[in-house]
NUSESE-883122 format. One record per atom (N, C-alpha, C, CB): residue in one letter; x negated, y negated, z negated. Coordinates in pm, whole numbers, padded with zeros to 5 digits, always signed. Glycine has a CB too. Layout:
residues N
AXYZ/...
//
This chain:
residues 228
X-21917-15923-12209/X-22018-16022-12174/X-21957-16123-12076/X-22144-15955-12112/X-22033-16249-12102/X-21946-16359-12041/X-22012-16351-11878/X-21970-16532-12133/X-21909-16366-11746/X-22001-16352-11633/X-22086-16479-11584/X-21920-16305-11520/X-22149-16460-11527/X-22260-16577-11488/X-22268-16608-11380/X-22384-16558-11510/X-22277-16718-11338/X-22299-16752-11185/X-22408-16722-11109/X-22295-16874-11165/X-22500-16629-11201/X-22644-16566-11119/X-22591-16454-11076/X-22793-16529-11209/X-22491-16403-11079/X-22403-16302-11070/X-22347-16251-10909/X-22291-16352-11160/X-22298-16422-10856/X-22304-16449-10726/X-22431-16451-10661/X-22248-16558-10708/X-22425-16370-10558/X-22616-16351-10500/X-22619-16470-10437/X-22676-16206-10369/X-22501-16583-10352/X-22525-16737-10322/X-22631-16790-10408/X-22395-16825-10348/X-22586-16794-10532/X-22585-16892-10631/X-22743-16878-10704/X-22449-16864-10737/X-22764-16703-10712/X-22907-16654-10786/X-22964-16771-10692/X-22981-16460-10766/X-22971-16758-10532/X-23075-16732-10475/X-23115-16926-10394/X-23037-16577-10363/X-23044-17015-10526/X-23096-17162-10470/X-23191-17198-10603/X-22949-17298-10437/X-23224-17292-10601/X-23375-17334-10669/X-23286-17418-10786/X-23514-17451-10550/X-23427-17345-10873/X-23387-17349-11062/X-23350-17526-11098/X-23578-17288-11190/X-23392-17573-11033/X-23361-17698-11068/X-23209-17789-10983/X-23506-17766-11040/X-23179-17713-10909/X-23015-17739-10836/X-22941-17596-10912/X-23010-17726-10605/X-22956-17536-10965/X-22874-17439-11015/X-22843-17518-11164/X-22952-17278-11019/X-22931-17584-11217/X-22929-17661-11377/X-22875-17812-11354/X-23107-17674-11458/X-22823-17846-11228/X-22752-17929-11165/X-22578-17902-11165/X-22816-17927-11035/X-22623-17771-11119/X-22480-17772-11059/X-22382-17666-11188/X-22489-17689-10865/X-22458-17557-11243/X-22427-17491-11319/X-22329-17537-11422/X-22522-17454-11351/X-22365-17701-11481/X-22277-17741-11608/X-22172-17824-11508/X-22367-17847-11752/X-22152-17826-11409/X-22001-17893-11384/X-21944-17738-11340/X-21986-18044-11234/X-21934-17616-11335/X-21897-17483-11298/X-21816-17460-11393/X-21997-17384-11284/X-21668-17431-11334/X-21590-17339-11440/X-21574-17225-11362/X-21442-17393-11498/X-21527-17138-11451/X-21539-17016-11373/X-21361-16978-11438/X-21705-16890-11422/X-21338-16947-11321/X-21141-16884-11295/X-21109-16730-11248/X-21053-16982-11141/X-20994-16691-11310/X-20960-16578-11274/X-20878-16566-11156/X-20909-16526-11369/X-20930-16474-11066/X-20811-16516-10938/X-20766-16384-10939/X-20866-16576-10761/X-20620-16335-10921/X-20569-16271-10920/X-20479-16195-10800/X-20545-16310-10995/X-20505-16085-10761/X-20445-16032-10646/X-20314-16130-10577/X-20395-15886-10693/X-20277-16159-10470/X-20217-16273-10391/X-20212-16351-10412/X-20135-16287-10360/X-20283-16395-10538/X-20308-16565-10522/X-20407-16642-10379/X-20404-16608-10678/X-20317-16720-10342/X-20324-16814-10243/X-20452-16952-10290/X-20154-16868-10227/X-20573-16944-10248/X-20655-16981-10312/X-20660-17122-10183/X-20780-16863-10351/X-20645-17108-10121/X-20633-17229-10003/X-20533-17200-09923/X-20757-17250-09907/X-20410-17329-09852/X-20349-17316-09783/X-20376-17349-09699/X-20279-17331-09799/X-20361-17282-09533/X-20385-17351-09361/X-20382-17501-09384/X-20240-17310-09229/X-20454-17560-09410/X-20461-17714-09374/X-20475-17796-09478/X-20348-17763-09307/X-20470-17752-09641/X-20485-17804-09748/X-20602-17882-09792/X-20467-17722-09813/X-20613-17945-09874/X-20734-18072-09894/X-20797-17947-09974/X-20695-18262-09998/X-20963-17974-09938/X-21073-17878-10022/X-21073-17957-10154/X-21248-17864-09947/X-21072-17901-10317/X-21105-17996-10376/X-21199-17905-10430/X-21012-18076-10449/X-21228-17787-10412/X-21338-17709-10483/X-21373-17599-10415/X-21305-17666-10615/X-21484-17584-10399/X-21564-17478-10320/X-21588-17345-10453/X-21739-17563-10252/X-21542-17180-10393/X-21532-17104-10524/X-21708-17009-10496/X-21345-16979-10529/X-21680-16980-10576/X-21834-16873-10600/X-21802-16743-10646/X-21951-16929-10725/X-21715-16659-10558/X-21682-16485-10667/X-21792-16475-10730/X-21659-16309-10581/X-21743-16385-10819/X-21824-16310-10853/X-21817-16142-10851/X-21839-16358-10956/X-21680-16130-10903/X-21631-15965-10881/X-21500-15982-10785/X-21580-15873-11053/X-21429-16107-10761/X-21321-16078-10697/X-21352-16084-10525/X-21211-16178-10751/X-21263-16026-10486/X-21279-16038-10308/X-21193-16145-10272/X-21225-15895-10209/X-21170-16231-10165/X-21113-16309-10129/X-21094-16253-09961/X-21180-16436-10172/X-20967-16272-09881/X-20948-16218-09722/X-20949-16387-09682/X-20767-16102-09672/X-20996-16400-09606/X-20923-16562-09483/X-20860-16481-09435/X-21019-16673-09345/X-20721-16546-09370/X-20634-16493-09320/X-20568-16611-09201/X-20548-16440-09437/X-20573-16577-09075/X-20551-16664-08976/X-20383-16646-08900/X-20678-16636-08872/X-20341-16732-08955/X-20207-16725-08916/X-20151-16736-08771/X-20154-16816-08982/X-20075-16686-08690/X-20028-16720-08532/X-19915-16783-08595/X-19992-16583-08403/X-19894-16864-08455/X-19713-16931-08425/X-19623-16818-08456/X-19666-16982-08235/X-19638-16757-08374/X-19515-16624-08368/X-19518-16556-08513/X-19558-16481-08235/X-19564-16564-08611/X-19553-16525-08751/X-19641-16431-08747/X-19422-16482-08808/X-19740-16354-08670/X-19825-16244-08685/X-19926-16312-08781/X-19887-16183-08543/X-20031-16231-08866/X-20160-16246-08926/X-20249-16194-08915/X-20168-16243-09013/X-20391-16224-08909/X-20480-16101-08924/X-20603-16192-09020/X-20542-16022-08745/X-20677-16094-09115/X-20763-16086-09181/X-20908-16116-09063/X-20739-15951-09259/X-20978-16273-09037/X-21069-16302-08989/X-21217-16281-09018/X-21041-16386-08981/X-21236-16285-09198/X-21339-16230-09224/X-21320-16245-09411/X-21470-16306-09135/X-21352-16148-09457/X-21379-16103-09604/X-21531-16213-09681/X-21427-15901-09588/X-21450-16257-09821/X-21576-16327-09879/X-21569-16232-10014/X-21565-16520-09905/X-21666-16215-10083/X-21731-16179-10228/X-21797-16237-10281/X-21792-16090-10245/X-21899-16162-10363/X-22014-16182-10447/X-22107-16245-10350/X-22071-16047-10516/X-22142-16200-10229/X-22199-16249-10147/X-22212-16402-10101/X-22164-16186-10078/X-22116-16467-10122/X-22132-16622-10054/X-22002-16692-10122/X-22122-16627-09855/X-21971-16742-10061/X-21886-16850-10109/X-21775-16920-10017/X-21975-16950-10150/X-21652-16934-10070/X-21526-16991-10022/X-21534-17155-10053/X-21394-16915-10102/X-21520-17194-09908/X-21479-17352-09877/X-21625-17374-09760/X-21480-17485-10062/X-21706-17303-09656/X-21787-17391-09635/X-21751-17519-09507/X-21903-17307-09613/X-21607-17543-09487/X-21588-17684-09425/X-21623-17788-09510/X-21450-17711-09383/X-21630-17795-09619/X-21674-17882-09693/X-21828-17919-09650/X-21653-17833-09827/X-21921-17823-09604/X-22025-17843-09524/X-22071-17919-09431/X-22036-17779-09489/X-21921-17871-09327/X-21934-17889-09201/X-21850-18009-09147/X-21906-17768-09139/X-21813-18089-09231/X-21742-18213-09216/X-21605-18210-09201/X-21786-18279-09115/X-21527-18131-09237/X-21401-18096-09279/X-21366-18092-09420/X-21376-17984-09231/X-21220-18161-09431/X-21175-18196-09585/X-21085-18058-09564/X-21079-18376-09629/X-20993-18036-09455/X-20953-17903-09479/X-20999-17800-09466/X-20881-17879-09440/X-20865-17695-09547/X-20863-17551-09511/X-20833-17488-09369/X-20772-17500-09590/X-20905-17419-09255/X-20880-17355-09137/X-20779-17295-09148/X-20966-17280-09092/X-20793-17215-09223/X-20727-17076-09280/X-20641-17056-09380/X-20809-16998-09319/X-20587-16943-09393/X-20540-16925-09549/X-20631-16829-09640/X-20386-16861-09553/X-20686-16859-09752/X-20777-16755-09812/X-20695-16716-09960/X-20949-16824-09837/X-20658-16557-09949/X-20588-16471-10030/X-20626-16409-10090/X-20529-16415-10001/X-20640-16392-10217/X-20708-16284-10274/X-20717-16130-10265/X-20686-16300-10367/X-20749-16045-10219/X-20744-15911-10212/X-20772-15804-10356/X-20842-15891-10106/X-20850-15884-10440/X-20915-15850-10545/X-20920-15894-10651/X-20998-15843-10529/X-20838-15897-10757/X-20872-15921-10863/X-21021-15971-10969/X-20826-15836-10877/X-21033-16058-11007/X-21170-16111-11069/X-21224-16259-11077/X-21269-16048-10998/X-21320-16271-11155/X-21345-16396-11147/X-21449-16483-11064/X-21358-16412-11250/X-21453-16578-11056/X-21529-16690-10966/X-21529-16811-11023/X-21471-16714-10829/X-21664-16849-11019/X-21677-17001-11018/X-21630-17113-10920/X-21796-17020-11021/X-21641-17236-10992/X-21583-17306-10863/X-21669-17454-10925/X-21368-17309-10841/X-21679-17507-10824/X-21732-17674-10860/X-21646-17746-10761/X-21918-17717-10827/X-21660-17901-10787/X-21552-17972-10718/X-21630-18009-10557/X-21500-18124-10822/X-21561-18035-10478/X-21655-18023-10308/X-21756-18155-10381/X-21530-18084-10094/X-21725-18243-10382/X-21793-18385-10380/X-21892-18309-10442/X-21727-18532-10457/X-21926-18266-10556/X-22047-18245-10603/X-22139-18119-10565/X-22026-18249-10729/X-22085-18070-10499/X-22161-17945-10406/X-22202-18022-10249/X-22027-17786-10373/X-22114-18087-10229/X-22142-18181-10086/X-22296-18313-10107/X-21953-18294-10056/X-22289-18354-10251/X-22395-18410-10292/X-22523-18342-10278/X-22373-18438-10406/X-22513-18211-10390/X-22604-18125-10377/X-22683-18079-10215/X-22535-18021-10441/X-22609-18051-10136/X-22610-18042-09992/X-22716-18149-09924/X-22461-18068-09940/X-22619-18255-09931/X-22760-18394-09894/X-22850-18392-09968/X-22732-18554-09906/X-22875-18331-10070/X-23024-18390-10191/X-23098-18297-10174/X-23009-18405-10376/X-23082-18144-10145/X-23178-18057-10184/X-23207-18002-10053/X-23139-17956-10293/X-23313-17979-09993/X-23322-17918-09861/X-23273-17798-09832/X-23436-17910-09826/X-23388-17733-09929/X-23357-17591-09984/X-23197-17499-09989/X-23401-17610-10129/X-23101-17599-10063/X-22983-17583-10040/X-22921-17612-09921/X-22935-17632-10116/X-22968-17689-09896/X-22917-17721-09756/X-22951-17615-09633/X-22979-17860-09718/X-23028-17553-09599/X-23113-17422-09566/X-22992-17304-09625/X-23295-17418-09665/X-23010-17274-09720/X-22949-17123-09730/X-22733-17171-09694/X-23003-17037-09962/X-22713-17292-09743/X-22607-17305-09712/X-22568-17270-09513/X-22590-17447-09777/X-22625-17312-09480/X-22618-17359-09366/X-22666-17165-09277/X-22741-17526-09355/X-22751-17118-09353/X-22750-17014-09330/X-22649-16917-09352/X-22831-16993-09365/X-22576-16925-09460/X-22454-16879-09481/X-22335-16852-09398/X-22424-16942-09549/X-22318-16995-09362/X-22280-17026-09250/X-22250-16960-09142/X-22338-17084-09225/X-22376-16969-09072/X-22424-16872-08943/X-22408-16682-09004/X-22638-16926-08898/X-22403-16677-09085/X-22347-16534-09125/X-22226-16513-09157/X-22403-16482-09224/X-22104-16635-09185/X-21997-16605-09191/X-21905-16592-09022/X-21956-16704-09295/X-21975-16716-08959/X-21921-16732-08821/X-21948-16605-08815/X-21978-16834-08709/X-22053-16545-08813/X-22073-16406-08747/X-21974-16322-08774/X-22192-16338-08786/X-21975-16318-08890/X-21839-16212-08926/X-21697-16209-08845/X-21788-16247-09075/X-21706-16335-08894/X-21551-16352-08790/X-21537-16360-08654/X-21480-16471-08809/X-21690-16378-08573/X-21717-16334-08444/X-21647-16216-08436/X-21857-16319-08413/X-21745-16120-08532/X-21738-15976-08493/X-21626-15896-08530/X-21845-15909-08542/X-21553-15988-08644/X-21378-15933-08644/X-21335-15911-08530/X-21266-16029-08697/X-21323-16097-08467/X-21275-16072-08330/X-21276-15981-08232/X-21307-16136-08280/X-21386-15962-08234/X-21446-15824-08097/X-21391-15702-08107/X-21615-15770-08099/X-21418-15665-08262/X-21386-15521-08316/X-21204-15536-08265/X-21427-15499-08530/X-21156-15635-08345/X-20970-15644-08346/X-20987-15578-08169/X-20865-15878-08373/X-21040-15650-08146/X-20972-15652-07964/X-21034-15534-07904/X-21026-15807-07847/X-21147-15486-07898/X-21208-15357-07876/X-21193-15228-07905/X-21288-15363-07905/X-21176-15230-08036/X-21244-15079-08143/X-21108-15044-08195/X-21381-15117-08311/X-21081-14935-08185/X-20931-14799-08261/X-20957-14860-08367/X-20943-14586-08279/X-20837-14798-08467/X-20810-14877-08597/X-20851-14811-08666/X-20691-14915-08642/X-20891-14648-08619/X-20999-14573-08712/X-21100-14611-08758/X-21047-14485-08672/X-21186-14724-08648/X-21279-14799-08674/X-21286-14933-08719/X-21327-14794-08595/X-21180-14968-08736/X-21161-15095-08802/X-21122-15089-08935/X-21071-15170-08739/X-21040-14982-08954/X-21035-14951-09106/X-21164-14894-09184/X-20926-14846-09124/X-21240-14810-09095/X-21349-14791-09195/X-21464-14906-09192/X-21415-14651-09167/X-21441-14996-09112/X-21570-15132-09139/X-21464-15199-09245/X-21628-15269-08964/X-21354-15225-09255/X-21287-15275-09329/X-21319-15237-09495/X-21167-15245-09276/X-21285-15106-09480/X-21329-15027-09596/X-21468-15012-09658/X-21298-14911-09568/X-21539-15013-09557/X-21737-15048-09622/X-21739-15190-09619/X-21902-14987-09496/X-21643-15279-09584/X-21688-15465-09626/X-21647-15428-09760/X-21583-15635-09543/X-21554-15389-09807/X-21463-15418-09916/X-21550-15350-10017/X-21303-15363-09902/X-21603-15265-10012/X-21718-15176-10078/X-21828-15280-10145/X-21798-15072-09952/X-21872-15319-10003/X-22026-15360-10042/X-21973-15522-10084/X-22168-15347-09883/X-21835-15543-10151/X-21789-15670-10249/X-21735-15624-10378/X-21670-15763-10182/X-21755-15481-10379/X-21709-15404-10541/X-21788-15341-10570/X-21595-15312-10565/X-21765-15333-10709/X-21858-15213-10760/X-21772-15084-10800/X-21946-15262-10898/X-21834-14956-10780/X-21726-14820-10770/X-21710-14848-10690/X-21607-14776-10837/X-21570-14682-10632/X-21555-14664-10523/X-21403-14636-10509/X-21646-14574-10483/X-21307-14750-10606/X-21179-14767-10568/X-21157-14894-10488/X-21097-14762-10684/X-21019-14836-10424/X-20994-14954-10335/X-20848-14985-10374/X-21015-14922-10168/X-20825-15053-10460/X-20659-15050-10462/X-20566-15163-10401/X-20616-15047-10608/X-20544-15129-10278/X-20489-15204-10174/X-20357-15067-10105/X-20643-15263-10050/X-20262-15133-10087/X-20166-15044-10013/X-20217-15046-09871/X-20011-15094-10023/X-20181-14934-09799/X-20206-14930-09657/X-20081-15025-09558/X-20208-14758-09620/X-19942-15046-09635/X-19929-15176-09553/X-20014-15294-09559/X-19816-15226-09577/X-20088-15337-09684/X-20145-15466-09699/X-20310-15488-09614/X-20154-15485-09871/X-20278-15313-09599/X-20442-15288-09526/X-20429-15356-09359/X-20490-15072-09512/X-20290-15255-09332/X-20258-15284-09181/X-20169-15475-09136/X-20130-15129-09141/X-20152-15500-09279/X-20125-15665-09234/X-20236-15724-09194/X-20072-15762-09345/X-20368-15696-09287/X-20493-15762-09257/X-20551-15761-09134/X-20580-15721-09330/X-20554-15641-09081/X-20632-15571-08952/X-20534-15638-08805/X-20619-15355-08968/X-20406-15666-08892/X-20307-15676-08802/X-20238-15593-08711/X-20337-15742-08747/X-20227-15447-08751/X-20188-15370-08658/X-20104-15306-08735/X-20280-15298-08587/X-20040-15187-08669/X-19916-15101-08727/X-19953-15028-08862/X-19869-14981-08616/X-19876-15070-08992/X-19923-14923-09088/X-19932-14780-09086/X-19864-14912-09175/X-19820-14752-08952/X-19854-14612-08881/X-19967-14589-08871/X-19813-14591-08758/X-20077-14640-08802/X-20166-14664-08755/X-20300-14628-08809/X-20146-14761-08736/X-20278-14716-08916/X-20349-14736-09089/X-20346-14571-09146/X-20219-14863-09225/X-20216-14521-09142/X-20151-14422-09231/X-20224-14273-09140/X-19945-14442-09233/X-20240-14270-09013/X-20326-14171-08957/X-20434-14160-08942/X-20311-14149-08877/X-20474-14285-08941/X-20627-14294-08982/X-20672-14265-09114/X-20676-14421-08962/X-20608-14333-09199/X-20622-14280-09325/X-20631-14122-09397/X-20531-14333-09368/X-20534-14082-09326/X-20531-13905-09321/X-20621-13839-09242/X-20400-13843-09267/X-20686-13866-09117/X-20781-13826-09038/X-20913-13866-09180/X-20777-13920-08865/X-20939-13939-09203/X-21051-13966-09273/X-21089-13890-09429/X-21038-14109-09284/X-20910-13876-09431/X-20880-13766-09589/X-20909-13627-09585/X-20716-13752-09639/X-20884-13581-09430/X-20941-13444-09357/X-21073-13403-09348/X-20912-13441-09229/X-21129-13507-09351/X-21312-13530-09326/X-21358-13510-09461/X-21376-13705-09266/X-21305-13505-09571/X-21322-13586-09699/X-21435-13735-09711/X-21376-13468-09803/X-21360-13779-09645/X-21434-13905-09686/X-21366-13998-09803/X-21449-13992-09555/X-21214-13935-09779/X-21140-14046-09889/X-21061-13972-09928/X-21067-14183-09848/X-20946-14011-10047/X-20882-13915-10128/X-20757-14042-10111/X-20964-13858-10299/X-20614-14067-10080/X-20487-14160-10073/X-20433-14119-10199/X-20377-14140-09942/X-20369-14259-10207/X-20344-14232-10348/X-20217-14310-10340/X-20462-14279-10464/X-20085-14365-10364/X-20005-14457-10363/X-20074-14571-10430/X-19886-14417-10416/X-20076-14723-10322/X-20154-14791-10422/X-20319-14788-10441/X-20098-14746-10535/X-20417-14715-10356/X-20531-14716-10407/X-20559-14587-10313/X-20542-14716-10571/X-20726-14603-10264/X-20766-14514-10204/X-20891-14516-10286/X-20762-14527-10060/X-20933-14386-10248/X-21055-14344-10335/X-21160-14304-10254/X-21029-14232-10431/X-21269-14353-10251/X-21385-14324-10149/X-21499-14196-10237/X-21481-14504-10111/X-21493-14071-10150/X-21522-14006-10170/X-21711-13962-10115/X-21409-13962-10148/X-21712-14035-09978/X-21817-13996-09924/X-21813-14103-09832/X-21824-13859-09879/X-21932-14230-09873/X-21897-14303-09784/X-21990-14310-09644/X-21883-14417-09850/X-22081-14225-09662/X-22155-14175-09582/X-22089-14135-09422/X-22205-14070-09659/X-21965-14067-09477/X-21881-14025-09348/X-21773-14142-09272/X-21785-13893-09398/X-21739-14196-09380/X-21687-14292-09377/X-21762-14434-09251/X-21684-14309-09528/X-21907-14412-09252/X-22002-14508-09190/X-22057-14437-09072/X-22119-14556-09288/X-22011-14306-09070/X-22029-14212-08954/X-21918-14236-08849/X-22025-14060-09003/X-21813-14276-08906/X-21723-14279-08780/X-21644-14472-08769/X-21573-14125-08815/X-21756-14529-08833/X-21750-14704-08802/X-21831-14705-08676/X-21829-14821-08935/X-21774-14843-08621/X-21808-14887-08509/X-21952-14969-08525/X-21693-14964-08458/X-22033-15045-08444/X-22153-15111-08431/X-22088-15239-08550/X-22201-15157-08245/X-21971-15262-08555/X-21912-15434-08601/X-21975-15446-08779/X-21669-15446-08598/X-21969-15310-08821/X-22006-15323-09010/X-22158-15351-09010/X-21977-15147-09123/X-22225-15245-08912/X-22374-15314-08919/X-22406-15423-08866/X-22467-15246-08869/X-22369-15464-08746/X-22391-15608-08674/X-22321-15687-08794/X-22308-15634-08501/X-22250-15742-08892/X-22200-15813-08970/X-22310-15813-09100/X-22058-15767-08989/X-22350-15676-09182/X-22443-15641-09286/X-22602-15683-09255/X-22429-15484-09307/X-22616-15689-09130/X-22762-15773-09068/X-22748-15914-09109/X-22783-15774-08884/X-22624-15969-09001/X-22577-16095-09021/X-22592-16166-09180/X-22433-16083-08977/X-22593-16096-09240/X-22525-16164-09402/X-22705-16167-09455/X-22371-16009-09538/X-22790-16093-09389/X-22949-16073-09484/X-23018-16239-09434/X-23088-15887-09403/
//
């Protein structure tokens, strides 16, 4: 079955008559694990809409370090400087996930924006739930053990898939988080002890994510509020 842009909960949830607007200029693309979907500073020419794939922003330092600022999905949508009066990219946004997404060109989503209130409202709300996220990256990075950052990491990445594989290496886990894969790699085993997860080379398997949300910090729920 062909996927649909009602597919994206953004996209269900703006009014039938800007969705029959915007719907026939929409192509929908496959993005594929490390594809580089925006570069730090690149011209926006299209705002995307996942649908099954995950996308990381990824905030680069001088000194060559990275860390993963906040996770997009099914949930919302990649590019909102295009909103906010920016032609560029902040960030770098990488794919984590394999899948597809729509995309329209900014100008005509930036149109849409000025014409429809309505859109203009949930966009803008969006918004204020993504800052949040990446608020609460921040806090968590600088606050919270990596036990707890890997498992909010691990329930974002969840509640942007369906099932309960994760196939990400635990270096690519600990580039995101920005901390040691040591790090990653004991936590990971502490959590495999619990059975919450099953390691796999290549792919972790969530077994019980219940436990998994037992030993996350306040940052997955303060973020999962944020996004309603």
């Amino acid at each position: 079955m062909e996927p649909s842009p009602l597919e994206n909960q953004f996209l269900s949830l703006i009014p039938e008559d800007a969705q029959a607007r915007l719907f026939k200029y929409m192509d929908m693309v496959i993005l594929s694990r490390d594809d580089i979907v925006y570069a730090s500073g690149t011209d926006l020419a299209y705002v995307y809409f996942p649908v099954n794939a995950i996308i990381s922003l990824i905030y680069d330092l001088a000194d060559g370090g990275s860390t993963e600022i906040a996770m997009i999905g099914n949930e919302g949508l990649l590019g909102i400087a295009v909103f906010m009066g920016g032609d560029s990219a902040p960030s770098r946004a990488v794919v984590i996930k394999t899948g597809c997404a729509f995309r329209i060109s900014a100008k005509r989503i930036k149109d849409e924006f000025n014409r429809h209130e309505e859109v203009l409202v949930l966009l803008l709300r969006y918004t204020q739930s993504l800052i949040s996220q990446v608020a609460q990256t921040a806090v968590c990075n600088r606050r919270h053990t990596i036990e707890q950052q890997l498992c909010r990491f691990l329930l974002l990445f969840l509640d942007r898939s369906t099932g309960n594989k994760i196939l990400l290496t635990q270096s690519l886990i600990a580039f995101l988080l920005g901390v040691r894969r040591e790090g990653v790699t004991v936590s990971a085993n502490k959590l495999q002890s619990l059975g919450a997860i099953k390691c796999f080379r290549g792919k972790i398997l969530v077994v019980n994510r219940t436990e998994i949300e037992a030993h996350c910090c306040e940052c997955y729920q303060s973020v999962r509020l944020a996004a309603r």
